[in-house]
C-alpha positions, -999 to +999 in steps of 0.1 A: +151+212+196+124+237+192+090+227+180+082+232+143+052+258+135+019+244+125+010+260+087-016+278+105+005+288+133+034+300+107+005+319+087-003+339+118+031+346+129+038+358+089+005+382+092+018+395+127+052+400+112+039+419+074+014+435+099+041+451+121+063+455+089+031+477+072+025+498+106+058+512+112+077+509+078+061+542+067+073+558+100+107+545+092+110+556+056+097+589+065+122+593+091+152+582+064+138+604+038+133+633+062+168+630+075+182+629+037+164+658+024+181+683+052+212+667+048+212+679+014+206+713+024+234+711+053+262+700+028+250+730+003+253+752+029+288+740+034+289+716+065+296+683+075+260+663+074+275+630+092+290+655+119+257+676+120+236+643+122+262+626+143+257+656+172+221+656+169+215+620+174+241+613+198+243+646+219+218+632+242+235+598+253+272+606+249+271+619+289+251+618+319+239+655+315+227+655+282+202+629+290+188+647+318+185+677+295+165+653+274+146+641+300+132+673+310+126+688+277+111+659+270+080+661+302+068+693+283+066+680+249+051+649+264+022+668+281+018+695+252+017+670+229-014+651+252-029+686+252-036+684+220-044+647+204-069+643+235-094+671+219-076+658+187-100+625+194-130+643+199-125+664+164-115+695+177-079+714+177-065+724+205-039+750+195-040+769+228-015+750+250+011+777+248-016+798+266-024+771+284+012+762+298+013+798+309-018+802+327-010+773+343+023+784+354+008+814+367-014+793+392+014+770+402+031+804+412+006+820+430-001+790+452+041+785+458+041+826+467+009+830+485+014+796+504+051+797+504+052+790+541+034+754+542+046+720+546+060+703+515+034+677+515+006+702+515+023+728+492+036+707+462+003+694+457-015+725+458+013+739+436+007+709+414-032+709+415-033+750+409-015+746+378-038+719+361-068+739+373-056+772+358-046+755+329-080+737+327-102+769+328-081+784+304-094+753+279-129+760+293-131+793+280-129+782+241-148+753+250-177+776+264-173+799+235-177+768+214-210+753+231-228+793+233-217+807+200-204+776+181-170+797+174-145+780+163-118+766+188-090+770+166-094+806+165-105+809+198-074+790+212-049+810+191-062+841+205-057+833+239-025+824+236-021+866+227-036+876+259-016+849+283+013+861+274+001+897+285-006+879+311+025+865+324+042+899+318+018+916+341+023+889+368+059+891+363+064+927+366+033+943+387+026+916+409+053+894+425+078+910+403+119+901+412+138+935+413+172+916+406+163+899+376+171+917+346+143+902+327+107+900+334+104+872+367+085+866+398+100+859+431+106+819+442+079+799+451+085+786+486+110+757+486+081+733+501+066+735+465+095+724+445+095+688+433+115+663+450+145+653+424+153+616+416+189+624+411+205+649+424+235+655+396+228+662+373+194+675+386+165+656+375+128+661+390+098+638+398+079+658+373+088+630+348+076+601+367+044+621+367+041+632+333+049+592+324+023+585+348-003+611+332+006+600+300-007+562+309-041+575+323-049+593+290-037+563+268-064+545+295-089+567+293-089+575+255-084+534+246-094+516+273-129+533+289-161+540+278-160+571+284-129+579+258-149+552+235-172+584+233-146+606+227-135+583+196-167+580+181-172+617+186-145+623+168-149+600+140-186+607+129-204+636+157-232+633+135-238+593+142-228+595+179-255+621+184-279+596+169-267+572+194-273+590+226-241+606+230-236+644+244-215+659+211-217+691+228-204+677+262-178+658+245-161+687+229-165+708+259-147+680+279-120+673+253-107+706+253-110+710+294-087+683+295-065+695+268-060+727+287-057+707+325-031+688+306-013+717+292-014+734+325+000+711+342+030+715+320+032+746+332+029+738+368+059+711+365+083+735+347+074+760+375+078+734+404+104+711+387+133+736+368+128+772+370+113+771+408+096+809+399+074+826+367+098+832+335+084+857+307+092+830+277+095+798+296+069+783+270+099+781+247+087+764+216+066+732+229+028+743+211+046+741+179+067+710+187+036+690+207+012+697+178+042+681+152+045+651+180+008+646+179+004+649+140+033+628+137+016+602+165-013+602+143-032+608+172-024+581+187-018+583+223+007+553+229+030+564+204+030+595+216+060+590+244+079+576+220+080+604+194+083+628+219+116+616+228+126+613+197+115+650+193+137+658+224+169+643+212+169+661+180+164+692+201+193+691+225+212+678+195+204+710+180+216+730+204+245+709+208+250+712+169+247+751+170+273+754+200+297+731+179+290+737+146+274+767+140+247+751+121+214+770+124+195+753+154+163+757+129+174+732+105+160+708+129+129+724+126+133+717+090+140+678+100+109+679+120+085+692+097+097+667+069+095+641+088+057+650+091+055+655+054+069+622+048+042+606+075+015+624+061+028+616+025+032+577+034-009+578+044-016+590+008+006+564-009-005+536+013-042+548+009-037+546-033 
């Protein structure tokens, strides 16, 4: 027979439970309520909601395929969505990992052409490294900007997102341009540089052991260290932590360095895990998607995994939903966003 609870020990299971219970029934409602409003625009437009909601919840564990499809759109999301609630922390917004995930794909590709003829265990890393590095700078230069002129990193970021993607289409086409692609691509990287896969079919890469693995570091780092105890308080009140003896200026710069390394090595894992070459476009939509992850995180880094697969079933649901139903992929994006209105909504109410 089991022991009976103590009154205190009942009184601090109750708190743990109403605790848990006030945490994450916001996040639940939101979802609920997200998920009801769109349905009510699917069945005016003339579908079947349970079919449409069936395929895009579903899609990504009905076979063996469609959860490695998740799996790998969900290492980018995961990474992109770091980029940004790591310079989130600090007080600063990071809206450059687009730019970011190409630049870094651009170094992952120059070190897989130049060095195309190494060993694997000396090319992947470098391919690896290169992409973090490029991606990195790229988040130094708004950071820079930041610290000489004090312009703003939102702007700062968006803009060079513009001139990345000049970028990649001048790598792609002038440099180590593929004359049989139809569309702008480089040449392979050498096979030494593409990551080893954990299954081989369907093909799933080590990139998302790493990305899992990166993804505990920053949760470390931001939660766990002095160092990202700095970043917090930053974050919270600059003015304060400056009283205190903390670098504000430092901080920022070094919030949005890693945002860009972390972004860039997006990049680099797309390039060495799936596409194996530089693809005009490969960014596909993961800025918009990891800034909605990270909003919808609340900034917090351990939740972000979780929402970001979450994020990644609803998209290969969509495109399962569009094949099958010819529903508009972008009512997803309509899910998305109101479940992020619902969040953000749920603060406000619980706040009053």
């Amino acid at each position: 027979m089991a022991p009976e609870l103590s009154p205190e020990q009942s009184t601090k299971t109750g708190f743990n439970l109403k605790a848990v219970a006030e945490q994450f029934g916001p996040y639940l409602v939101a979802v609920i309520a997200a998920f009801i409003a769109a349905g009510i625009f699917i069945g005016l437009m003339g579908f079947d909601v349970l079919k449409a909601y069936n395929t895009i919840l579903f899609t990504s564990f009905r076979t063996p395929n469609g959860f490695v499809q998740t799996l790998l759109k969900f290492v980018p999301l995961l990474l992109q969505a770091l980029a940004f609630t790591v310079p989130l922390a600090a007080g600063k917004f990071n809206i450059g990992g687009e730019g970011q995930l190409i630049v870094g794909a651009i170094g992952a590709t120059a070190a897989g052409i130049i060095f195309a003829d190494l060993p694997p265990v000396l090319l992947l890393p470098m391919v690896i490294l290169a992409g973090a590095l490029f991606g990195a700078i790229w988040g130094a230069i708004p950071a820079w900007l930041l610290y000489q002129f004090n312009m703003n990193e939102i702007l700062t970021t968006v803009l060079l997102n513009f001139i990345s993607f000049s970028l990649i289409d001048y790598v792609a086409t002038a440099i180590w341009r593929d004359p049989a692609a139809g569309h702008p691509t480089t040449v392979p990287i050498g096979s030494g540089g593409q990551l080893p896969l954990l299954i081989s079919s369907p093909p799933l890469h080590t990139g998302l052991i790493l990305a899992l693995l990166v993804a505990a570091a920053v949760y470390i780092y931001t939660d766990r260290t002095s160092a990202g105890y700095e970043l917090v308080v930053t974050g919270a009140n600059p003015r304060a932590a400056g009283v205190y003896g903390i670098s504000v200026r430092r901080i920022f710069i070094l919030s949005l360095v890693i945002g860009g390394m972390l972004a860039g090595l997006s990049g680099a894992i797309e390039v060495s895990g799936n596409h194996h070459r530089l693809i005009e476009g490969m960014q596909s939509n993961f800025l918009l998607l990891g800034i909605i992850i990270g909003l919808i995180a609340r900034g917090n880094n351990l939740a972000v995994p979780f929402v970001a697969f979450f994020i990644a079933i609803l998209e290969v649901g969509a495109s399962a939903m569009q094949r099958t139903l010819q529903i508009p992929g972008e009512m997803v994006f309509i899910v998305e966003a109101l479940i992020l209105l619902f969040v953000l909504l749920s603060d406000v109410v619980r706040r009053r």
